[in-house]
BALOBA-1460 file (C-alpha; in Angstrom, 3 decimals):
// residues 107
<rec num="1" residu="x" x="-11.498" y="-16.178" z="7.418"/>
<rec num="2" residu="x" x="-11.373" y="-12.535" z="9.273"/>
<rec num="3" residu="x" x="-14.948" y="-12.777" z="10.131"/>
<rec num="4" residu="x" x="-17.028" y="-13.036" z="7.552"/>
<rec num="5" residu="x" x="-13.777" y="-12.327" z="4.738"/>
<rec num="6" residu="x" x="-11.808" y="-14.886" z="3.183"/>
<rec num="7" residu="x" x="-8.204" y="-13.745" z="3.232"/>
<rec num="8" residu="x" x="-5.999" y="-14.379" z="0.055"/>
<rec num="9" residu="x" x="-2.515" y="-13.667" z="-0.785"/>
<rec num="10" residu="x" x="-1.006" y="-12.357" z="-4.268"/>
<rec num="11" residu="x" x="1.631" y="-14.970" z="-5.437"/>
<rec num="12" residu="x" x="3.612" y="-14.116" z="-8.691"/>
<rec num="13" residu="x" x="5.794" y="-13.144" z="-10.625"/>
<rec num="14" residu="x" x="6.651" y="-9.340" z="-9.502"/>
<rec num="15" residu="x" x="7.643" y="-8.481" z="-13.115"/>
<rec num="16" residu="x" x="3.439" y="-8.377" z="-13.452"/>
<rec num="17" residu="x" x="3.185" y="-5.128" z="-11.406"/>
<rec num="18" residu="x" x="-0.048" y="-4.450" z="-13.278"/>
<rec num="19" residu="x" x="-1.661" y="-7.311" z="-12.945"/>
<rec num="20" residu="x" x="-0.973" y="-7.829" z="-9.518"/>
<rec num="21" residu="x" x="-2.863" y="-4.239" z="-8.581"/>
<rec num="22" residu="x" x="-5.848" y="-5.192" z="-10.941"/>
<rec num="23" residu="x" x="-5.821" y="-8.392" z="-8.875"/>
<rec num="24" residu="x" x="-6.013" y="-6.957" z="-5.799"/>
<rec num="25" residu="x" x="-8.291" y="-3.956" z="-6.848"/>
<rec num="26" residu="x" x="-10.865" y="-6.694" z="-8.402"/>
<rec num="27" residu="x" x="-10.650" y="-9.413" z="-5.175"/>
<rec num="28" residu="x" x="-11.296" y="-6.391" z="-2.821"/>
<rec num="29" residu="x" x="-14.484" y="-5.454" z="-4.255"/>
<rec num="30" residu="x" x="-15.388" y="-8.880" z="-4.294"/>
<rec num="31" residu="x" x="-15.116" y="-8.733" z="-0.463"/>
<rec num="32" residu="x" x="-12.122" y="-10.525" z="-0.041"/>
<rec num="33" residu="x" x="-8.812" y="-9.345" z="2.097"/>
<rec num="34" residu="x" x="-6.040" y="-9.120" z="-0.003"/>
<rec num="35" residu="x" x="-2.673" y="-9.498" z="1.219"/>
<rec num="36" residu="x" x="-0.017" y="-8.483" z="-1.648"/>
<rec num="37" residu="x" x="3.570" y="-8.074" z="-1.937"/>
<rec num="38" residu="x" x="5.483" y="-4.902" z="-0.771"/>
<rec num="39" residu="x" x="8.215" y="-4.536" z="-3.659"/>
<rec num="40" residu="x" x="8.267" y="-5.681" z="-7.337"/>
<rec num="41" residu="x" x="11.684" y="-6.202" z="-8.082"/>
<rec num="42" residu="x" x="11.230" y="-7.292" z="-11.478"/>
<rec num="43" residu="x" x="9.233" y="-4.051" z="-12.051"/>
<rec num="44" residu="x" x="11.827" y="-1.264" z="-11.368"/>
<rec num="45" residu="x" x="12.334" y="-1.876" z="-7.104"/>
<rec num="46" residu="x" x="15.853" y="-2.299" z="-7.155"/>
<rec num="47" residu="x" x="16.014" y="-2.473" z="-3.220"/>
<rec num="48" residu="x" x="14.665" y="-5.975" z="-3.271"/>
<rec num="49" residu="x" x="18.456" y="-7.092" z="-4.687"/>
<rec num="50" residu="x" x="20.683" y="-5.834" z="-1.984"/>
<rec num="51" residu="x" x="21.807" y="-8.468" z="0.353"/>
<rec num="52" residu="x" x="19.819" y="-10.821" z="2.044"/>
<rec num="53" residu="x" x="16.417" y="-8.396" z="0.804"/>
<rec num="54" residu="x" x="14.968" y="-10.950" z="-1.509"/>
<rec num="55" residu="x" x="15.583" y="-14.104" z="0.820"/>
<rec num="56" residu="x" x="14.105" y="-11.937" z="3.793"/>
<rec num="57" residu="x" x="10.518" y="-11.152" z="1.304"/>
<rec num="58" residu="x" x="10.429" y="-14.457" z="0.005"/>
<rec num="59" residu="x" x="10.501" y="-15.618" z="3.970"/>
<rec num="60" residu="x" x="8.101" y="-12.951" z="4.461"/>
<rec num="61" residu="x" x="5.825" y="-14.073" z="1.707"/>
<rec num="62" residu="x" x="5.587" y="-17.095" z="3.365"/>
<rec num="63" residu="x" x="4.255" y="-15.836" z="6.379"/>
<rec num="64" residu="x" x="1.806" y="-13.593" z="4.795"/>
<rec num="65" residu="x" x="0.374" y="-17.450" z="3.292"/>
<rec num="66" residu="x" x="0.311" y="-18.885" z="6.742"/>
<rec num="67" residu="x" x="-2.061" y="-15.977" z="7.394"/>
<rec num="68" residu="x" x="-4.558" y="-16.556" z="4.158"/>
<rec num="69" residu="x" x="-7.385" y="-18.875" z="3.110"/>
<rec num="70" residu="x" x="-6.077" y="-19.256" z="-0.343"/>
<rec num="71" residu="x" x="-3.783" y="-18.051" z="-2.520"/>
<rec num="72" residu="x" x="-4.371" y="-16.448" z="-5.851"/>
<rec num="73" residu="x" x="-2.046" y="-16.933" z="-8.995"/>
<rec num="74" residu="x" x="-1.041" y="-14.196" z="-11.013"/>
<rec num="75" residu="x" x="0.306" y="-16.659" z="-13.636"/>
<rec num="76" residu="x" x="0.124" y="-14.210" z="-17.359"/>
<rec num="77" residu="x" x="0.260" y="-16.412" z="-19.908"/>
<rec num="78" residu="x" x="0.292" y="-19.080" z="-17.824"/>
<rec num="79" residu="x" x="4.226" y="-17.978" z="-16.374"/>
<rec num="80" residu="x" x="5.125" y="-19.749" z="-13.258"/>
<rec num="81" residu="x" x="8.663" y="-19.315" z="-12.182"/>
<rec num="82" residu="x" x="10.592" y="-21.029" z="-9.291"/>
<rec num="83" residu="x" x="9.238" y="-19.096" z="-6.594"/>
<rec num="84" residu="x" x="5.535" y="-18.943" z="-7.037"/>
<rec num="85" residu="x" x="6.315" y="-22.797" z="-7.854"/>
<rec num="86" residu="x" x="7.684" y="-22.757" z="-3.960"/>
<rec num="87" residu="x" x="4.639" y="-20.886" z="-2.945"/>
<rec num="88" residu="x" x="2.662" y="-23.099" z="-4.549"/>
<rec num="89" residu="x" x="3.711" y="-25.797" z="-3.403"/>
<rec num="90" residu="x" x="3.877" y="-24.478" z="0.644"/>
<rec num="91" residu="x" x="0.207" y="-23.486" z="0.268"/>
<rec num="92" residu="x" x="-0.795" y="-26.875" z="-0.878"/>
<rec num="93" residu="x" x="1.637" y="-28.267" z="2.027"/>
<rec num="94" residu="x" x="-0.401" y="-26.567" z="4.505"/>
<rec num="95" residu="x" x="-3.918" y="-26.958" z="3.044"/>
<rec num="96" residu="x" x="-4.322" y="-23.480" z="1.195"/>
<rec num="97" residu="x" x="-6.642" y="-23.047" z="-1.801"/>
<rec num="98" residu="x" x="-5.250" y="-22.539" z="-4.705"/>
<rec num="99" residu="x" x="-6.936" y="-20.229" z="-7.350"/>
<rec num="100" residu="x" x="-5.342" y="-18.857" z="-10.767"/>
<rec num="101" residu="x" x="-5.701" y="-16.193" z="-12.832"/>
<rec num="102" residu="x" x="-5.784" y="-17.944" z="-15.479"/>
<rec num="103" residu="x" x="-6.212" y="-21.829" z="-16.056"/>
<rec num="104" residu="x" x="-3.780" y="-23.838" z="-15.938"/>
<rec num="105" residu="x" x="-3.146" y="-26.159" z="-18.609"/>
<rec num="106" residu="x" x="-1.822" y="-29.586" z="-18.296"/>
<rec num="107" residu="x" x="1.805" y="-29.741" z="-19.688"/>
């Protein structure tokens, strides 16, 4: 918490550009501080696959978790790939809440 504002950070797949702003938009308003990523490179930002950019934001990512109360799932139709699994599974490591966008289902 950042005074009285839980902080939470986007996880997802970047190729769910849209859902990711609506996400942020939405938690905002709820009073929340929303920490998101800073390129979608499955959504047209073709800088994040030069070399070494997409190990340095994942890195990154997982700093911006160390920061937040919780992280919140964009998982569209229930999609998790290998790297929100990996963020997943470093915010339970270090005793993050996890909250979805939509439910998981047991599979």
């Amino acid at each position: 918490m950042v005074g009285k504002f839980k902080v939470i950070t986007l996880c997802g797949s970047t190729r769910f550009k849209d859902q990711f702003l609506e996400a942020q938009k939405r938690l905002t308003l709820e009073g929340n501080i929303v920490i998101s990523v800073g390129l979608f490179g499955h959504s047209g930002d073709d800088e994040v696959w030069t070399e070494g950019t997409k190990e340095m934001l994942d890195n990154m990512h997982k700093r911006k978790i160390d920061m937040a109360d919780a992280i919140y799932v964009i998982n569209v139709g229930g999609y998790i790939g290998e790297s929100t699994r990996s963020e997943i599974d470093y915010a339970t490591r270090h005793g993050k809440e996890i909250l979805y966008m939509e439910p998981q289902s047991c599979k």
